[in-house]
C-alpha positions as CSV (number, residue, x, y, z in Angstrom):
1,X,29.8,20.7,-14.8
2,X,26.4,20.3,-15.8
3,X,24.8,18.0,-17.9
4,X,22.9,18.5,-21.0
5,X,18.9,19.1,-19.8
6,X,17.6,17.2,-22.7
7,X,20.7,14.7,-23.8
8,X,22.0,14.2,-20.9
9,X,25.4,13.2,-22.2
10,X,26.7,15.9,-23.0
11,X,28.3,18.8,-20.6
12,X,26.0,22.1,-20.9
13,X,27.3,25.2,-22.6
14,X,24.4,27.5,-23.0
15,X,20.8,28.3,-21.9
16,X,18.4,27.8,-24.7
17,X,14.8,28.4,-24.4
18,X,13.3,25.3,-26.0
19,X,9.7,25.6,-26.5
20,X,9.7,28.3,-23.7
21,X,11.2,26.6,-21.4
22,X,14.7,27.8,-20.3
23,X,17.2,24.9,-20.2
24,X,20.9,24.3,-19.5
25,X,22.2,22.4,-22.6
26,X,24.8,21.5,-24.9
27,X,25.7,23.4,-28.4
28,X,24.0,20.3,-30.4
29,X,21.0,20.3,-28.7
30,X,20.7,24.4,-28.7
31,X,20.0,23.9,-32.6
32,X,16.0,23.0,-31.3
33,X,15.6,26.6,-29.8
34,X,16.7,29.8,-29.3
35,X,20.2,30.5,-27.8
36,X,20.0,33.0,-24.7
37,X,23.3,33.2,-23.1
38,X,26.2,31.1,-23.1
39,X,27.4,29.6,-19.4
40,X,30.4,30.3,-17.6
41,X,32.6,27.9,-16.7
42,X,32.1,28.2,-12.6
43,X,34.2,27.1,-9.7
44,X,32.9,23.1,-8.3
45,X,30.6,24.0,-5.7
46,X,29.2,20.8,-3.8
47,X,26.3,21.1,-2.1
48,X,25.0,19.0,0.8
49,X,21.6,18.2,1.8
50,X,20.6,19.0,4.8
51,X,20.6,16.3,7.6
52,X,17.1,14.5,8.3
53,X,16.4,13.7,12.2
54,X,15.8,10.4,12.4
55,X,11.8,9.2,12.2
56,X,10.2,7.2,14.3
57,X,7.0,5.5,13.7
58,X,4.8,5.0,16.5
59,X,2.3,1.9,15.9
60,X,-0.8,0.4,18.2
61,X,1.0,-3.3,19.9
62,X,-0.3,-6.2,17.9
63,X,-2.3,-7.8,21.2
64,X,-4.2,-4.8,22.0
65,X,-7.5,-6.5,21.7
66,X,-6.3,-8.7,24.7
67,X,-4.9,-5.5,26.9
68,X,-8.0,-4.2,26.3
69,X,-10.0,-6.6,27.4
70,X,-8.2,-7.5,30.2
71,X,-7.4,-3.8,31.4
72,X,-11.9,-3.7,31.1
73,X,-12.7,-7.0,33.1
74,X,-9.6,-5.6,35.7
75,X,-11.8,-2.6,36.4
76,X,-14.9,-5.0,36.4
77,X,-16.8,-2.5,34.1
78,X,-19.0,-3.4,30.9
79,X,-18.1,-2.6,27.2
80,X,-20.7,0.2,27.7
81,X,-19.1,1.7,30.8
82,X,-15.4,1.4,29.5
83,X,-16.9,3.1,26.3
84,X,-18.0,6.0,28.8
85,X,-15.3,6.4,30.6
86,X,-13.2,7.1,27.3
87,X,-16.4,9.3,25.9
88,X,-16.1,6.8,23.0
89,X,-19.1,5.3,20.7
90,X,-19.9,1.8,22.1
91,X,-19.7,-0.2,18.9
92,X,-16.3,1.5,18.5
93,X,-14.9,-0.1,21.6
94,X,-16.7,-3.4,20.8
95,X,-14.9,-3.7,18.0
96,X,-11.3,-2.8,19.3
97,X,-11.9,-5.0,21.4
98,X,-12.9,-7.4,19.4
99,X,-9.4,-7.1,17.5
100,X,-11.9,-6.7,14.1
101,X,-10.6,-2.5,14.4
102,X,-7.5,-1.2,14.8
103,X,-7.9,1.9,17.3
104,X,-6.6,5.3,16.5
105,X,-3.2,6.5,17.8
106,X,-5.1,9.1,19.8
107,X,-7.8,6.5,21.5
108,X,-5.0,4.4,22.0
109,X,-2.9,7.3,23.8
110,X,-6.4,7.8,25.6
111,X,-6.6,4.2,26.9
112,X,-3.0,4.3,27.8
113,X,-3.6,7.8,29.9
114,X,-6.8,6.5,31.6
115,X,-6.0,2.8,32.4
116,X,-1.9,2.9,32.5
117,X,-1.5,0.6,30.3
118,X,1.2,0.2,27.0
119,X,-0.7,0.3,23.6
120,X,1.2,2.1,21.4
121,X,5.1,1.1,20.5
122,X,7.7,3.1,18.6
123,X,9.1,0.9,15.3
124,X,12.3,1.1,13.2
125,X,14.1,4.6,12.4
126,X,15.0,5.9,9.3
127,X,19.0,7.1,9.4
128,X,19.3,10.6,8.1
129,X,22.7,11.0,6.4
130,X,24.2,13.9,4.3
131,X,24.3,13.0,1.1
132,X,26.8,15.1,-1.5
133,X,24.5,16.8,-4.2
134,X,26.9,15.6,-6.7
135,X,25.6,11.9,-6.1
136,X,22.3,12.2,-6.9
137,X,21.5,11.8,-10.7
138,X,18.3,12.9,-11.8
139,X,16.4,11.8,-15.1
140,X,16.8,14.1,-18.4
141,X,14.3,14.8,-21.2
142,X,16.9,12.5,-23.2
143,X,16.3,9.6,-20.4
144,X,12.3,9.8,-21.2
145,X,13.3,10.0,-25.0
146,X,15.1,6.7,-25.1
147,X,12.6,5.2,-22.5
148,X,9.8,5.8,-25.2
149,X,11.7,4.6,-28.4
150,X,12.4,1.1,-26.6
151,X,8.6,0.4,-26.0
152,X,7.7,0.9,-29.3
């Protein structure tokens, strides 16, 4: 069943509107509002969430100053006229270059495209399993009560 909205250790009975707020709660804590109907005990239903594709997180490759550099001198073109060729700012590509900016998954897509080289790399995934709804305990109004009485 349910647990109490506002003690939390308790199984609810009733929906009380506390305050004007509608709540599933037990008899004892029904006393602090207005009693609206009384809840029927209900066949266990368990619920699953729904299963998350795995994520993948695409990053820029820690040496990219150096691919870029040597991808540029490769093609024997200046900063200026690698800049041009990828219709990029110039001080933008002098500082990817440099290594002192990080470039943009898109400009680095845009590099890899034009020059065939690998800039960006796909990290870790995050495993999406079903978890039972049952499992998954969320905090009452009685959790934030006794959370506030210890700091005093």
């Amino acid at each position: 069943m349910v647990s109490c909205s506002i003690c939390g250790s308790k199984e609810a009975t009733v929906i009380a509107v506390i305050e004007g707020v509608s709540l599933e709660v037990c008899d004892e804590c029904a006393k602090l509002g207005r009693i609206s109907k009384r809840i029927k005990e209900k066949t266990k239903v368990v619920r699953k969430v729904a299963q998350v594709k795995p994520e993948v997180e695409e990053t820029v490759v820690l040496d990219f100053a150096k691919k870029i550099r040597e991808v540029r001198e490769k093609n024997k073109m200046t900063q200026e006229e690698f800049a041009k060729a990828l219709n990029e700012k110039l001080s933008v590509m002098r500082h990817v270059e440099n290594g002192t900016l990080v470039p943009s998954l898109k400009l680095a897509r845009k590099i890899e495209e034009k020059f065939g080289i690998k800039l960006v790399e796909e990290q870790g995934e995050v495993s999406g399993d079903i978890i039972p709804h049952e499992k998954v305990e969320a905090a009452t109004l009685g959790d934030l009560i006794e959370i506030k009485r210890r700091k005093k």
